[in-house]
Each structure stands twice: as C-alpha cells, then as structure tokens.
C-alpha positions in Angstrom: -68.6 2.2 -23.7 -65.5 0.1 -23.6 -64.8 1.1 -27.0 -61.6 -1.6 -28.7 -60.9 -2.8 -25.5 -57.8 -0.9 -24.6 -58.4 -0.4 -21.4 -59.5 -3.7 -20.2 -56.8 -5.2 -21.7 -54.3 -2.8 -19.5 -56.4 -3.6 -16.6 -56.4 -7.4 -17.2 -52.2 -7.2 -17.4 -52.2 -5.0 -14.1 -54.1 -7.4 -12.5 -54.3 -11.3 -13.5 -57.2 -12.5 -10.8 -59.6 -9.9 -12.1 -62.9 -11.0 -14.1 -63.1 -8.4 -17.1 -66.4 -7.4 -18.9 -66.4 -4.7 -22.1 -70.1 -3.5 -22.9 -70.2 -1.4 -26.0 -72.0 -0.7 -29.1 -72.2 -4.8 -31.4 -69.7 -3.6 -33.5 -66.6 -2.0 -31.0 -67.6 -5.1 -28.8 -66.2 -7.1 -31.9 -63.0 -6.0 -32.2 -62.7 -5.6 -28.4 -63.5 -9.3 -28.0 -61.1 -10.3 -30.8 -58.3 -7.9 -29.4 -58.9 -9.7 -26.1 -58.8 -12.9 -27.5 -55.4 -12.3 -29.4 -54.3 -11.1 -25.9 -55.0 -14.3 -24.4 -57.6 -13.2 -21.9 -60.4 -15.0 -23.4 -61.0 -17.4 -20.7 -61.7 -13.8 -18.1 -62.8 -11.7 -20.1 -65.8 -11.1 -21.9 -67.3 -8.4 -24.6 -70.7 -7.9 -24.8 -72.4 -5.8 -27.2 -75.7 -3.5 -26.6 -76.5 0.0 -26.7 -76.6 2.0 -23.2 -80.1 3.1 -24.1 -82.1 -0.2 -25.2 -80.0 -3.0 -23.2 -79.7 -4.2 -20.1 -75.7 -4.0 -18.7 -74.1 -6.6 -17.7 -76.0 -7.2 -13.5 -73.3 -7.3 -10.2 -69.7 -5.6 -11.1 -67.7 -5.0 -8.4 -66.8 -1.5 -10.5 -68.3 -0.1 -13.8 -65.6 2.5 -15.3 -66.9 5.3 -17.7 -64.2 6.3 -19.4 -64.8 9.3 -21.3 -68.4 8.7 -22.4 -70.7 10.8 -20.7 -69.4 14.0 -22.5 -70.4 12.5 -25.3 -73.8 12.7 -24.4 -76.5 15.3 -23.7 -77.6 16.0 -20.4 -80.7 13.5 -20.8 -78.9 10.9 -22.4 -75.9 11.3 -19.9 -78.1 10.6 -17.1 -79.5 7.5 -18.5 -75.9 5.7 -18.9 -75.6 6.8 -15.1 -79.1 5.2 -14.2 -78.6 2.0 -16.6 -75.1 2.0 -14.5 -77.1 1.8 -11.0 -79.2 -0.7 -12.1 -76.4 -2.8 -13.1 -74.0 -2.1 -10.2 -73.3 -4.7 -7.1 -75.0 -3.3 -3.9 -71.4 -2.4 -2.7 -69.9 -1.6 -5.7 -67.9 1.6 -7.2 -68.9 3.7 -10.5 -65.6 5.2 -11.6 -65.9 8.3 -14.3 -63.0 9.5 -15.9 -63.1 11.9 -18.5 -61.9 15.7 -19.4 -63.7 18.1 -17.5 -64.9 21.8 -17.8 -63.5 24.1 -14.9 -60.4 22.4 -14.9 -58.2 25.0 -14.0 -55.5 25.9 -16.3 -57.4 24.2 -19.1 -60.2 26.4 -19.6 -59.1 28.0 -22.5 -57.8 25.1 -24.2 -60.4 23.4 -22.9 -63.2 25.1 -24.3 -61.7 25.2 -27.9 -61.2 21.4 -27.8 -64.9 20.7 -26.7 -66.2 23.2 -29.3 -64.9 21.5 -31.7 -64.9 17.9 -30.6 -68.5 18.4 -29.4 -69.4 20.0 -33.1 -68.5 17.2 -34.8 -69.9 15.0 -33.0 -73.2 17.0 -33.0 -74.0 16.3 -29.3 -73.0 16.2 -25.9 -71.4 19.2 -24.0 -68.0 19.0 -21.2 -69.4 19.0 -17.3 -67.7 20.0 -14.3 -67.1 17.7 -11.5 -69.7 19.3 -9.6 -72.2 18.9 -12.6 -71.3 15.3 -12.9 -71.7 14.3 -9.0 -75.2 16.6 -9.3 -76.2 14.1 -11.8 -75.2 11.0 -10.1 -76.8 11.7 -6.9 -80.6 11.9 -9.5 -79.3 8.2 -10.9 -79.3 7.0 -7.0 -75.7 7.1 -6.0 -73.9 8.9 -3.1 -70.3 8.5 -1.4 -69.2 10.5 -4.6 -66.2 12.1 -4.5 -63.4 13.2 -7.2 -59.9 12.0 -7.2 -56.8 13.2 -8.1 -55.0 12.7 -11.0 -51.6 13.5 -12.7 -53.2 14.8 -15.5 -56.1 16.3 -14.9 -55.8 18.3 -18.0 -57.1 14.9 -19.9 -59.2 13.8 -17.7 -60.2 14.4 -14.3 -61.9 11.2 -12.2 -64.9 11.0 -9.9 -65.9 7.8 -8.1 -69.2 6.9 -6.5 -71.3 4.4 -4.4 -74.7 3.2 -5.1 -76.9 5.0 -2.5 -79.0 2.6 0.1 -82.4 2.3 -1.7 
C-alpha cells in the first residue's frame, strides 16, 4: 500500500543508506516508480506492483510500514495484509502501522463523522482501536507489539510489532 510513493521518497531523503521497496496496486506502483525515478533514487529504490490478496510481498525487510491501509479494509481482509506482512517480514524485523484510530480521545466525535463518511464511500472497511489492531496482529503471528506516541495522534496514531518466534 505505498500508494504514489510519498512516503518512501521522504524516507529515502531522511536517510541516504536505506534500501527502499513500494508494493502497491500495478498501477499506484507506476507512478510511484516514476516519482522515484524523477527523484533520483532509482538506483535504491524499487516499486513493485501486486495486490495484498493474490501476491507474494516483497521476502526479508528489515521494516514493512502500513500507512493508513488496514482501515481500509474489513476485518477479514485486514488480517490478511497483516498475515501476507508476516510472511514477508525478516525474522527480526519491525511491522510499523500508522493510521487514524477509533478511541482516540478527543477525536471521537470528529472521529466518528470522518470514518462514516470516508468508510461510506469507500463501501468497506471500519476505524480500529489500538487494542483491536494489536488483537489482530497477535492471530497474524506477531508479538512485542506496542503503540507509540505521536504528536498528532488525532491523524494517526502508530503501533509497531515483532514477528513472534514460530
């Protein structure tokens, strides 16, 4: 879900040793490679398209970052990015999630209003707290999950895990 490539690019500026790789639907991989390209990271990074649900992710990243997918999905569907994620993921590697979440206080209100609508037009999907979230990645075999703070958790709130010893 690395969507245009926004955040890799961002990520590859921070930090000029890293090895990048965007995995997204054929099409958003596109533009993401050629907005990389333009960019000049070409020779470290890498786009990839595939669908979460019928490919294989890219095998051994030190870190896989969902940034605001799984509320996109249903519960079922949500859980199978998370498994397809474990599969993928180096033995000592970090799955980092951020994303809006329900029960954030002082955004419930708000909150609920966006995802009604948001989640309405995209006819699926539903918000999950962070308890909901770490629930779900314990079932797709990861542990050491914990949330972190963030200075706006209002937009989105992060939680990070490990894959669990099989």
């Amino acid at each position: 879900g690395g969507g245009d490539g926004a955040f890799l690019l961002a990520a590859g500026q921070a930090a000029p040793d890293l090895q990048l790789t965007l995995f997204d639907l054929p099409l958003a991989a596109a533009q993401a490679r050629q907005r990389l390209l333009a960019a000049g990271l070409a020779g470290r990074a890498k786009a990839i398209g595939g669908s979460f649900f019928h490919d294989e992710l890219p095998q051994g990243a030190d870190l896989i970052t969902l940034n605001r997918v799984l509320h996109d999905h249903d519960d079922s569907a949500a859980l199978a990015i998370l498994r397809a994620a474990r599969k993928a993921i180096a033995a000592d590697g970090t799955l980092l999630i951020a994303e809006p979440m329900a029960g954030t206080p002082g955004a419930l209100a708000s909150g609920d209003a966006y995802f009604g609508f948001y989640l309405l037009a995209m006819g699926q999907g539903r918000p999950r707290t962070a308890g909901e979230i770490s629930s779900m990645l314990a079932q797709a075999g990861f542990g050491g999950i914990r949330p972190v703070a963030t200075n706006t958790p209002l937009i989105a709130r992060i939680v990070t895990a490990k894959p669990a010893q099989l």
